[in-house]
N, C-alpha and C positions, 0 to 999 in steps of 0.2 A: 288493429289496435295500435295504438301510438307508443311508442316507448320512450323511455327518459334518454336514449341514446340520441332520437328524431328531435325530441324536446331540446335538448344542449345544442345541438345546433340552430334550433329554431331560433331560441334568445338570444347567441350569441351576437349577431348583428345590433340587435335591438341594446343591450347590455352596454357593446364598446360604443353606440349612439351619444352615450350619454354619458360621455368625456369621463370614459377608465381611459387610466395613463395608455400612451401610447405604445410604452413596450411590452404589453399587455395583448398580442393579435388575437388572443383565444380564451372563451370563459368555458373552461371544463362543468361539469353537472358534478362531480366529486375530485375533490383533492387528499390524500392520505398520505398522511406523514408518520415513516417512519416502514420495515421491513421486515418485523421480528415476526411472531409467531399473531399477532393482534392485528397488524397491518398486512400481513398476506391472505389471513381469512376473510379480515372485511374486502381484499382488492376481489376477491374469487367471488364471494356473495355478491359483493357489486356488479362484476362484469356478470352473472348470470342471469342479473334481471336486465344489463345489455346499458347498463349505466355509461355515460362515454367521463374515463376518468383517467386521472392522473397517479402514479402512486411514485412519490420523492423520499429518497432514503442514502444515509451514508454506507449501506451495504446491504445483502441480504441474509436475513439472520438473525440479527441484533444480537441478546442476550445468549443464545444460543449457540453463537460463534465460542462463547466461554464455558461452555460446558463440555464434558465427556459423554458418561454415558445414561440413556433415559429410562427406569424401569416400570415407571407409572403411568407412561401414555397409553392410555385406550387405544387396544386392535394389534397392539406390540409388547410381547413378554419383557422385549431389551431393544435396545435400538440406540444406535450413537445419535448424538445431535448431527454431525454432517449430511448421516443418511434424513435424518428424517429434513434438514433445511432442504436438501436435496428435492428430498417428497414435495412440502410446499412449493419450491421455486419452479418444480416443473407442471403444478397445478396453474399455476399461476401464467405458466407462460403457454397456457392452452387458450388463454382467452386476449382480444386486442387490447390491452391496458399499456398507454403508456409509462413507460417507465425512467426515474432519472435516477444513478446510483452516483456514489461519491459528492452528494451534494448534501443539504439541510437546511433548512429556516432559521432564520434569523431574527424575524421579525413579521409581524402580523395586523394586520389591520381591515376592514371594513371600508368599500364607495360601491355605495349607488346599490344593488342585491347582489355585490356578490364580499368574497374573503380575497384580499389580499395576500400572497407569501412572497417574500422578500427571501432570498436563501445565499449561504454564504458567498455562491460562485458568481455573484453580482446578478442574478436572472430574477427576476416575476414571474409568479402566476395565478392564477385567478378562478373561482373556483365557485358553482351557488353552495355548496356545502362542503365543510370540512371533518375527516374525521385523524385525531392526532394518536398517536400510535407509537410515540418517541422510547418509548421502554425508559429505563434505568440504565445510570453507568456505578461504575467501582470507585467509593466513595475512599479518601486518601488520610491517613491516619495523623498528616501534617506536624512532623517531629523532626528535628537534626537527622541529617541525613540521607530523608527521605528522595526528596526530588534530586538532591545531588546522586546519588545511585539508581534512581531509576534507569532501569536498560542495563545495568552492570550491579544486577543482582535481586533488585529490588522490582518484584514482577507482580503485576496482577492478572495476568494471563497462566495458568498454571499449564492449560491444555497446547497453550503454544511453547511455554517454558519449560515445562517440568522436563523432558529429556535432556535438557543442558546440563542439568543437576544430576549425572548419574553417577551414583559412589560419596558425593559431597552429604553434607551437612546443611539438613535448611529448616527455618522456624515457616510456621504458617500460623498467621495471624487472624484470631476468630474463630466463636465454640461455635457457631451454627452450622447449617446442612451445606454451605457452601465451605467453609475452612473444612470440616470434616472432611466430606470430598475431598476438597485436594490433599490432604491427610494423607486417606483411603488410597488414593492414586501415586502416591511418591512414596506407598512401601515397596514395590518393586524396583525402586530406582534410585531412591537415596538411598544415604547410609543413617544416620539417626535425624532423624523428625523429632522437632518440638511444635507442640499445638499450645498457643499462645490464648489465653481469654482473660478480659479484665474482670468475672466476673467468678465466683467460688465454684458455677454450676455450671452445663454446658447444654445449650439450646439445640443442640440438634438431634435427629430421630435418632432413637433405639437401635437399629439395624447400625447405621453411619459409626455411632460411638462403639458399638461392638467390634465392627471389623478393623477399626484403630487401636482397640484394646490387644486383639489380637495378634494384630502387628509390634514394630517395637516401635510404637509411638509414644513421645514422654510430653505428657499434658502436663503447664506449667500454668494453674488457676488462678484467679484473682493475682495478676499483674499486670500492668500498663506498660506500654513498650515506650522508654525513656529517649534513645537515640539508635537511629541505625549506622554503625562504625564502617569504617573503609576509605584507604584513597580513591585507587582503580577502581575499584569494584569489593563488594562487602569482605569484610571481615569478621565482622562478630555485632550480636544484636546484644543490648543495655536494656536490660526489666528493671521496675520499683516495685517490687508490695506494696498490694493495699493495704494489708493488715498491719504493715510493720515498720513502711518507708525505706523499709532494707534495698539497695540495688544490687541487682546480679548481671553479668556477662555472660554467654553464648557464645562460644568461637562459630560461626556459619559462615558457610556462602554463599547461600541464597533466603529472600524473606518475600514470602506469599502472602500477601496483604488480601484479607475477605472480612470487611468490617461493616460488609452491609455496603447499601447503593442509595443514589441521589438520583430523582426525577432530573430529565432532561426538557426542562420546562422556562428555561430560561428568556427563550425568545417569546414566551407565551405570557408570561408575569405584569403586563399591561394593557392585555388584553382579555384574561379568561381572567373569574376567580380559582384561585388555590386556596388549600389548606395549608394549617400552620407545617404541615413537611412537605410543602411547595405540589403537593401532586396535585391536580387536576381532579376538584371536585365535579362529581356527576350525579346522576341519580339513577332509578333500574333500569331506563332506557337507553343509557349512555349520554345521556344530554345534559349538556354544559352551560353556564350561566349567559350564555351569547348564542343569541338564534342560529340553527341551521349548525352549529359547530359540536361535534358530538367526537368524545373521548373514550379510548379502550386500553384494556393492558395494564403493566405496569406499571404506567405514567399517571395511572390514576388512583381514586379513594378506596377501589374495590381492594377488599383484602386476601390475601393467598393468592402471594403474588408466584404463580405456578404456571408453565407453558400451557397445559389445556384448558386454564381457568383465562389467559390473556385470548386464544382462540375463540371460547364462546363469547367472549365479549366483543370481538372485534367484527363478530355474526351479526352479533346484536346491533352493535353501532351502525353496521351496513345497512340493517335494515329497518331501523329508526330513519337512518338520512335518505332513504329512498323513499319512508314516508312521506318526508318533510318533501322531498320534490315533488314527488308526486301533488303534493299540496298546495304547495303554492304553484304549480302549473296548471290546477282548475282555473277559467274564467272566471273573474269576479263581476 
């Protein structure tokens, strides 16, 4: 039996024949971008049907780098995120997948049957299918102060940050299941927690707002965060009411920003269609409005955006794009 491993080598001569740039020596049979929980399932599905592929990423992890601890993944009661990236990356590194870390795309384009990736560290490469896997980042509340204290105070890392703050005073900004979290996690280690939401009500699960209630955490509702104060490093966080236009101060010194995340889709934005929130529309198959190029994860329209929901997608995608070779490797 032929496999798509024997195939990618096959084309490949045939491929760079037909003047792909020259700093192009190799056309992989898959290219996957991106290392989170989406993009190590589809690398593993891939390599098992012995696909010869590439998988390009700024780390291994992604989103999961920012979390603590995981209570709803299937096969595990509780489980930190390091254990379980741990899990994936040494599944991952059972099978021959190249791999490129601390790099990312840039930019994307289409010659001749294959995908283009252009990536920041100046490299190519080249690929008959792509599948993108970029996850979400921590989207910035863009207010006085903000960027000037970031790294001296003003943290979106809680799991790498939160121990600095031990004893101090810090706000954490956002009612959903991520600001809650970090909430939930800086009662053992601040000293008063304010949880910040612009809104009257607070979006995250029943359990989450419980174990903050419990704690001394002082939820401060329907306010907008006006400026965040400090030379050095923070000093005190400025709210407005919605209701009232009233402003208030917080003496703090640290502010946990969880306002929700932005697709990392930017390189992609002239080449795939998006939705109006930049993600990466798909349909049940994982396939995107550009032949051969199929999307999972985060970075896409699927909703519940949740580590074993970007997993099975990134299953799927795998074995969508292995259709797709397989298919256009029939003689015509």
């Amino acid at each position: 039996m032929t496999t798509t491993r024997e195939i990618g080598t096959a084309v490949t001569e045939k491929l760079i024949s037909l003047r792909l740039p020259k700093e192009v020596p190799y056309v992989y049979d898959q290219l996957i971008l991106g290392g989170g929980p989406a993009g190590l399932t589809a690398a593993v599905y891939s390599a098992r049907k012995r696909v010869d592929l590439l998988l390009l990423t700024e780390d291994i992890g992604g989103q999961m780098l920012w979390t603590s601890d995981i209570e709803n993944y299937m096969g595990y009661h509780y489980i930190s995120a390091r254990e379980l990236i741990e899990k994936f990356h040494s599944q991952v590194e059972q099978f021959p997948i190249d791999l490129v870390t601390n790099d990312r795309a840039i930019s994307l384009s289409r010659e001749v049957e294959t995908i283009l990736v252009q990536t920041k560290q100046g490299k190519r490469y080249a690929a008959r299918t792509l599948i993108i896997a970029t996850g979400k980042r921590s989207r910035r509340l863009n207010v006085p102060g903000e960027s000037e204290l970031a790294g001296r105070g003003v943290t979106y890392c809680a799991i790498a940050d939160g121990p600095c703050f031990k004893g101090k005073d810090v706000a954490v900004i956002g009612g959903g299941n991520s600001g809650l979290t970090v909430a939930v996690d800086m009662i053992p280690i601040a000293g008063s927690i304010y949880c910040v939401n612009n809104s009257p009500s607070l979006r995250a699960d029943t359990v989450l707002i419980e174990r903050a209630k419990a704690g001394h955490v002082e939820f401060l509702l329907d306010y907008d965060v006006a400026e965040i104060r400090g030379k050095d490093k923070v000093e005190s966080l400025v709210l407005q009411s919605r209701a009232t236009g009233e402003f208030i101060e917080k003496p703090v010194n640290g502010v946990f920003i969880e306002v929700g995340l932005v697709p990392n889709t930017e390189f992609a934005a002239e080449f795939i269609e998006l939705n109006p929130w930049k993600e990466i529309a798909i349909d049940v198959a994982c396939k995107t409005s550009v032949e051969c190029v199929f999307a999972a994860g985060d970075v896409t329209t699927v909703p519940e955006k949740q580590i074993i929901v970007a997993a099975g997608e990134g299953a799927k995608a795998s074995l969508s794009a292995y259709h797709c070779l397989i298919r256009k490797s029939v003689p015509r």
